[in-house]
C-alpha positions in Angstrom: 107.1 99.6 135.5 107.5 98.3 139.0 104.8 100.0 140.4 101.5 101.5 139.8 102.1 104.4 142.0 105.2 105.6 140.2 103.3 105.2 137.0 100.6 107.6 138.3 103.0 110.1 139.7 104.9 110.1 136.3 101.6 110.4 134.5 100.5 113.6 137.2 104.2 115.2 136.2 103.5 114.8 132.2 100.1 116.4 132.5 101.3 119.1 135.1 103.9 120.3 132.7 101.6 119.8 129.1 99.0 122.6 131.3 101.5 125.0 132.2 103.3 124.9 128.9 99.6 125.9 127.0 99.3 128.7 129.5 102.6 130.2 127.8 102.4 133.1 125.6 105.5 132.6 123.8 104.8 131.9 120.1 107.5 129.4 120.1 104.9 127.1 121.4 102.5 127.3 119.4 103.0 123.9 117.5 102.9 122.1 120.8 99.9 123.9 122.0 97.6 122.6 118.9 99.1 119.4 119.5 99.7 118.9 122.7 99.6 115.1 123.0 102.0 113.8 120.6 105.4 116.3 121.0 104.6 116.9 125.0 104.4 113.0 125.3 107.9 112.2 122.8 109.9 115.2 122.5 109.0 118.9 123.8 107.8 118.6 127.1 110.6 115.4 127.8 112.9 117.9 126.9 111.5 120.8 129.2 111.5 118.2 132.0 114.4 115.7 131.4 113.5 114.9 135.7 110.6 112.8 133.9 113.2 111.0 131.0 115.1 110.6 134.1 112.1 108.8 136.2 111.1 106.6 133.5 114.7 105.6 132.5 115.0 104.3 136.2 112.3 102.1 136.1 112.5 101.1 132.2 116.3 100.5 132.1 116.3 102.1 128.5 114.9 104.1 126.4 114.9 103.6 122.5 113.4 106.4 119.7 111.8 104.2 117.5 111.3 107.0 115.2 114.8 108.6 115.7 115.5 111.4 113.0 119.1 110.6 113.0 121.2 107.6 112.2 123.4 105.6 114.5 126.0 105.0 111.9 129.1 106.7 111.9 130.3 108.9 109.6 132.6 109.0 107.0 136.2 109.9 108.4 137.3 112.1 105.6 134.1 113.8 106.4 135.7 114.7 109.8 139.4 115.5 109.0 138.0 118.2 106.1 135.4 119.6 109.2 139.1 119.6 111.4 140.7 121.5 109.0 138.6 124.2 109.4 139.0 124.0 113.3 143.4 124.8 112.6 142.6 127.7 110.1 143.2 131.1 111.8 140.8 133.3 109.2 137.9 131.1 109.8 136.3 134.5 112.1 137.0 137.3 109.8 134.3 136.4 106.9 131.2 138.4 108.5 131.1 140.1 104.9 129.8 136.6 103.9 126.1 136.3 104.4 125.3 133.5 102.3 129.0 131.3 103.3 133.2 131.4 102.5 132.9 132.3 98.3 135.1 128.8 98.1 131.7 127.0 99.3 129.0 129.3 97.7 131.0 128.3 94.5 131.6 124.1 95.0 128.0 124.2 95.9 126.9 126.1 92.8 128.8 123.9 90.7 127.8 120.4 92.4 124.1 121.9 91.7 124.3 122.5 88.5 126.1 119.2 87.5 123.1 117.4 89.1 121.2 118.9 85.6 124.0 119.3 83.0 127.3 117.9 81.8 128.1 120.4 80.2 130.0 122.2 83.0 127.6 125.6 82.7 127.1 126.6 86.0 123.4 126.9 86.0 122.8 128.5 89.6 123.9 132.5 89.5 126.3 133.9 91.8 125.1 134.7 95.1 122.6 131.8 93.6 123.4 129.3 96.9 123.5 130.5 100.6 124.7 128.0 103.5 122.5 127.9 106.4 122.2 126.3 109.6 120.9 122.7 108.3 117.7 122.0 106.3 115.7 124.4 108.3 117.5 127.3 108.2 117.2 126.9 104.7 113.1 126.4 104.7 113.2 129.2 107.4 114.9 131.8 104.6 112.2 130.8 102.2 109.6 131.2 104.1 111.0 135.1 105.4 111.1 135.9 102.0 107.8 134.5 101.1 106.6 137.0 103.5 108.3 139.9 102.5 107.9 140.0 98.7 103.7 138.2 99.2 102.9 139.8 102.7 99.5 138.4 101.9 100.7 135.1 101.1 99.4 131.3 102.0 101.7 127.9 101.4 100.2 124.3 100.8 102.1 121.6 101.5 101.9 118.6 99.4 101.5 115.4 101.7 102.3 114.7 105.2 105.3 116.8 106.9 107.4 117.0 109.8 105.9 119.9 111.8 108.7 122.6 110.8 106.8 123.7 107.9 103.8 124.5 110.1 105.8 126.2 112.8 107.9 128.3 111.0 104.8 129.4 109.2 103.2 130.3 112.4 105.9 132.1 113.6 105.9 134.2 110.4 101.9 134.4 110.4 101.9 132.5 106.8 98.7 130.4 106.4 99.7 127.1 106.0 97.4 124.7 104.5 98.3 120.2 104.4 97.1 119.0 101.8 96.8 114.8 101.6 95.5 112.0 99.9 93.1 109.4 101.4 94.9 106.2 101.8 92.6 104.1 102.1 91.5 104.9 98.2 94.8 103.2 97.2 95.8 100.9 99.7 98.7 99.0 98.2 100.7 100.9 98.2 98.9 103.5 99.9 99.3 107.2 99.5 99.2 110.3 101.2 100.3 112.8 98.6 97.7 114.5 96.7 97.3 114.2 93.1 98.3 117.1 91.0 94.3 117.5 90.3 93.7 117.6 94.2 96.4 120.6 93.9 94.8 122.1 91.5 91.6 122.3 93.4 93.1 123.4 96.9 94.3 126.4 95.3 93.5 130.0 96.4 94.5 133.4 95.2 96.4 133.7 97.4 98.8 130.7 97.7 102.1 131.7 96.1 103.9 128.5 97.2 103.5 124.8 97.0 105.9 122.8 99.5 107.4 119.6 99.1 109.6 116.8 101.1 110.8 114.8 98.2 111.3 111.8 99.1 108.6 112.4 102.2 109.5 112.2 105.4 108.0 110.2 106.9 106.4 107.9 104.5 109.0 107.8 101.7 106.9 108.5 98.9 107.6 110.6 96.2 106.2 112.0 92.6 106.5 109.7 89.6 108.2 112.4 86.6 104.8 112.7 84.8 103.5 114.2 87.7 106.0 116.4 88.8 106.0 117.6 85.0 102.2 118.4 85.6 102.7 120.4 88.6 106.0 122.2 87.3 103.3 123.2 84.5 100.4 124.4 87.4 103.3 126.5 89.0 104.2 128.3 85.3 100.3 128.7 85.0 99.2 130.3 88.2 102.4 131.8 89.0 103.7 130.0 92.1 106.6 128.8 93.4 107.8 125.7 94.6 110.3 124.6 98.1 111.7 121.2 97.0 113.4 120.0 100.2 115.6 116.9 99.3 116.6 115.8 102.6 116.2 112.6 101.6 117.0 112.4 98.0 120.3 110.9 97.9 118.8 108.1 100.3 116.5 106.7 96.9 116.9 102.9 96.5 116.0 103.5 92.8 117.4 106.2 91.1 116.5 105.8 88.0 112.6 105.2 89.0 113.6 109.0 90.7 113.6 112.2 89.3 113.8 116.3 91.1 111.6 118.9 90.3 114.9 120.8 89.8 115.5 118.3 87.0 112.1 118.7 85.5 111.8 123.0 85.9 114.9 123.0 84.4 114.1 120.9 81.2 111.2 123.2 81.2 113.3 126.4 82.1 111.5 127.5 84.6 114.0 126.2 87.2 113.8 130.1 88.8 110.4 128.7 90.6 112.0 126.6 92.3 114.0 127.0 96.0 116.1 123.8 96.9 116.5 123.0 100.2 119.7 120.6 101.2 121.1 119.7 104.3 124.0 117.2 105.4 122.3 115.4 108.5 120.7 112.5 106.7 122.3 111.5 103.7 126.3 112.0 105.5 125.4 111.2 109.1 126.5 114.6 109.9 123.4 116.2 112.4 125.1 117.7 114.8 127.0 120.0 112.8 123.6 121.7 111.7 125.0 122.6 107.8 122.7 123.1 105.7 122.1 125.5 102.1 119.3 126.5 100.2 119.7 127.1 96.3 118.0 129.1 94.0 118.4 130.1 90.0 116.6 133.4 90.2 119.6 135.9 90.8 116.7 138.8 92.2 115.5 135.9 94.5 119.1 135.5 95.6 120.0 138.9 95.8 116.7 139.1 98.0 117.9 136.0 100.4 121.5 137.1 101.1 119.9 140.0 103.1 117.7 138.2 105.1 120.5 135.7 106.0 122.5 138.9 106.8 119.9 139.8 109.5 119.2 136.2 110.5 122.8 134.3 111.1 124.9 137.4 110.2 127.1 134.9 108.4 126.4 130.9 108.2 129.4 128.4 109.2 133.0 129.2 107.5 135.0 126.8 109.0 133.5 124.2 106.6 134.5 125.4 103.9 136.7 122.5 103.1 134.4 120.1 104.1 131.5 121.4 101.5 134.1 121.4 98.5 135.0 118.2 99.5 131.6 117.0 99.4 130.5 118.7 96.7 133.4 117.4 94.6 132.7 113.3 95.7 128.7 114.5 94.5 130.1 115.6 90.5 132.1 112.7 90.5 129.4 110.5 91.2 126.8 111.9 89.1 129.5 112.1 86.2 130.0 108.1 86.6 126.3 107.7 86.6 126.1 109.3 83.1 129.4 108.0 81.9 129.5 104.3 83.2 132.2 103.8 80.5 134.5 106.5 81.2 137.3 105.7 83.3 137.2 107.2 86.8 140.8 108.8 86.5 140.0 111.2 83.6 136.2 112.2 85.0 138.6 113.0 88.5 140.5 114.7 85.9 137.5 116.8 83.9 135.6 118.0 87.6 138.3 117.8 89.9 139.6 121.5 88.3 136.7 123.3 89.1 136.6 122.9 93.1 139.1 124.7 95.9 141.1 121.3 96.7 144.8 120.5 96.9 146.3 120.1 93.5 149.5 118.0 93.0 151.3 115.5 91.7 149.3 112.5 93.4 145.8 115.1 93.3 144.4 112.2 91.4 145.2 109.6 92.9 144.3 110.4 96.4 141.0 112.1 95.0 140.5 108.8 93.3 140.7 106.5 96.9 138.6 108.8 98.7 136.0 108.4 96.0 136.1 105.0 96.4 135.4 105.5 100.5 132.6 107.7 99.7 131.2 105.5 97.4 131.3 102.9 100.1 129.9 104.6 102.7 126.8 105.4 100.5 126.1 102.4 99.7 126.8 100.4 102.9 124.3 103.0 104.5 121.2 102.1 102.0 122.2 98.6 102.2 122.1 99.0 106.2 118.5 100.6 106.2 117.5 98.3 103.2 117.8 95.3 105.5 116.6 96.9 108.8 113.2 98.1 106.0 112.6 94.2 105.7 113.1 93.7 109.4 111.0 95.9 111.1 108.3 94.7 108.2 109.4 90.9 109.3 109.2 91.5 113.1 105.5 93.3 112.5 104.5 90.8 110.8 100.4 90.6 110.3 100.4 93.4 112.9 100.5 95.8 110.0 97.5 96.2 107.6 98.9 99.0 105.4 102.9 99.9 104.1 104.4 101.3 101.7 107.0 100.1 99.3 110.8 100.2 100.0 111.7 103.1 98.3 114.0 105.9 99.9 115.5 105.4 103.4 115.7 106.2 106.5 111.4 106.7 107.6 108.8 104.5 106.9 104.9 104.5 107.8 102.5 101.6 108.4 99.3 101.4 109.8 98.8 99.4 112.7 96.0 97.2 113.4 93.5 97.6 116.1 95.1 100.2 118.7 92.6 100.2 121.4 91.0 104.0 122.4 92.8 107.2 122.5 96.5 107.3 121.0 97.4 109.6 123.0 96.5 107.8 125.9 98.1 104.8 124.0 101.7 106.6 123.2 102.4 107.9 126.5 101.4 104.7 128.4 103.8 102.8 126.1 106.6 105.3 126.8 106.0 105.0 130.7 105.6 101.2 130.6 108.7 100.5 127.9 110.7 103.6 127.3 109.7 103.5 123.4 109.2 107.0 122.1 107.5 107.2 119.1 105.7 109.6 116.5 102.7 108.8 114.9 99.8 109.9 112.3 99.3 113.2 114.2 102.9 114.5 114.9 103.0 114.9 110.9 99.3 116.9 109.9 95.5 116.3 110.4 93.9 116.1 113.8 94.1 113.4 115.8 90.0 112.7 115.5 91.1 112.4 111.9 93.3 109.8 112.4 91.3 107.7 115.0 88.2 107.6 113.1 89.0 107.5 109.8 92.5 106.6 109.1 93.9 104.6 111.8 97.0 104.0 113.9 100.0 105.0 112.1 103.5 104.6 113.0 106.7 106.0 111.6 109.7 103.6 112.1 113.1 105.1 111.3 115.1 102.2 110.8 118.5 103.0 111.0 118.7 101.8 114.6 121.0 99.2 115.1 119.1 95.9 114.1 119.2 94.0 117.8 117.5 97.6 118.8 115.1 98.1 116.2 114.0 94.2 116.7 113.7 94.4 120.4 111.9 97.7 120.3 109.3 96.5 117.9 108.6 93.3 119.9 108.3 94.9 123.1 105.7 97.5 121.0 104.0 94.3 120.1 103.9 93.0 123.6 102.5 96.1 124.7 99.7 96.3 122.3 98.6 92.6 123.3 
């Protein structure tokens, strides 16, 4: 910065504001009151005090998120025009009889569900069996309300590091919440941060009723090989538990064949009514700021359970999407019908699904059906092939900087542990945000305190690298310039 007296008045103004925000009594703050450092320094108290974004930005130029949670890419435009349609429809307001979404969606979602585990066509999620929320957490927020009302004595592990919404919203509900993560450095290529299902086993308690999971994890990417998710589908039948399997990032897998769901697995082993899936559009279709969102579930007394909740939380979730969700839902059953059937001609699987979903049905249905496929299809895989390449960058650009990574194996997060960050990362984060303008998140924004991390696992960064290359690369040099 361009002088040392701005820097201190800057630094007075962070620490100001992180004091009077832990003097607060509203529960809403709870998360940043246990950790203070990390979300007052990168997100919460920037956003109660954008004067100080403001200050920095003047003397930095620019500031860059190195560990966004959303892409820079645009979206898909047929994504748009369906979301438009909705906008010109003049019976969009009149569905507060809806708690769980428009019947049109509830229905292409339960079907685009259910083709994920069968061809068949049975529709394997009951009615009532899906309810639309306001993205991913709205979904985990329902789950965890009824967690509370049916096991009022209840406590949740989470499996592996998380983004801190788990721990809020179990704060705000009073839910012990436990983390639950593997040493590392016991496997350090690649390392690992999930437990084992035997250090599952073990952290058990009478009274946990619910295991939680980000599969793929955000933010290290990791996720279960299919033995072990078949071992802990088996722990959950035994001691009676269920499971929150939120997919966020399972479309984003490099490998998909080297990938499997615990939906896939409890259903093979028909106890797929233990399972609550959690699905939101923000990652996987570039879509964040329209905050859609559903949570699925095969039990119909679980789902009977969650469309009154939803009643008394959102009234009734987003209807003016209904075209949008069966138009994504439909591009999702083609593709995982071409994924089975490499051999079968695209026209007649369009054919075969394309009857079961609330789209316009004529005499070029298929055709036009057909082309938008093929722009789906492309925007898929131009995205993974985007974050693919900016995945080898950031690894490039950090070069022997980095003493531990993982593999390349879902997009858009990553985690690798930095070598030799000198004293207290706090201290460490907040200078480099002053001096650069480079927000980050690191070890302790996702679990663990930050002693933990400092003397015994290290300096940890997430990068999200779906910033625009040029970006990413500058904002990881300049990080390196800083830590010299």
């Amino acid at each position: 910065m361009s002088s040392t007296a701005s820097t201190t008045e800057i630094r007075r103004q962070i620490l100001d504001v992180s004091t009077s925000m832990q003097q607060f009594k509203d529960p809403i703050l709870t998360v940043s009151r246990r950790q203070p450092g990390y979300y007052h320094a990168n997100e919460v108290l920037l956003n109660f005090s954008p004067h100080l974004r403001q200050a920095v930005l003047a003397h930095v130029g620019r500031c860059t998120k190195l560990s966004a949670g959303i892409s820079p890419l645009p979206t898909l435009d047929e994504f748009l025009f369906q979301a438009q349609k909705g906008l010109y429809k003049t019976d969009y307001y009149v569905n507060y009889s809806a708690p769980q979404g428009a019947y049109s969606a509830q229905e292409a979602l339960r079907r685009s569900e259910s083709a994920m585990l069968t061809s068949t066509g049975e529709m394997i999620y009951p009615p009532q069996g899906v309810c639309i929320t306001s993205g991913g957490t709205g979904a985990i927020n329902l789950v965890f309300e009824y967690i509370k009302q049916r096991y009022p004595t209840a406590s949740v592990l989470v499996l592996g590091l998380s983004y801190y919404v788990f721990q809020f919203i179990a704060d705000k509900l009073a839910i012990p919440c436990h983390l639950l993560t593997h040493c590392p450095v016991t496997a350090p290529h690649p390392p690992r941060f999930l437990p084992t299902p035997a250090e599952v086993r073990a952290a058990l308690t009478p009274n946990t009723k619910m295991l939680v999971i980000a599969h793929p994890s955000n933010p290290t990417g990791e996720y279960y090989s299919r033995a072990e998710i078949e071992e802990l589908i088996d722990l959950t039948c035994e001691r009676d538990l269920s499971i929150l399997s939120d997919t966020v990032f399972a479309d984003l897998v490099y490998d998909q064949k080297d990938f499997v769901t615990f939906e896939e697995v409890a259903h093979a082993r028909q106890c797929l009514e233990r399972v609550f899936t959690v699905r939101s559009y923000s990652k996987n279709y570039n879509l964040a700021g329209l905050r859609l969102g559903y949570l699925a579930t095969a039990s119909p007394s679980i789902a009977r359970d969650l469309s009154f909740i939803s009643e008394r939380i959102q009234c009734c979730p987003p209807t003016i999407y209904t075209d949008l969700i069966n138009f994504i839902s439909l591009q999702r059953h083609i593709e995982k019908e071409t994924q089975r059937s490499p051999e079968q001609p695209l026209q007649t699987i369009i054919q075969n699904v394309s009857k079961w979903y609330d789209i316009g049905q004529g005499p070029n249905a298929t055709h036009d059906i057909e082309k938008a496929y093929d722009k789906y299809s492309a925007f898929v895989q131009r995205n993974l092939s985007f974050y693919g390449r900016n995945f080898d960058l950031a690894l490039e650009t950090l070069g022997n900087n980095v003493s531990m990574r993982f593999d390349k194996k879902s997009a858009f997060n990553t985690l690798v542990k930095i070598n030799a960050i000198p004293g207290n990362f706090f201290d460490f984060s907040v200078n480099l945000y002053l001096t650069t303008g480079i927000e980050t998140q690191i070890g302790p924004c996702f679990g663990l305190e930050q002693r933990v991390w400092e003397q015994q696992l290290g300096f940890w960064l997430r990068i999200t690298y779906t910033l625009m290359p040029d970006q990413l690369q500058e904002a990881l040099h300049t990080f390196l310039v800083f830590l010299d």
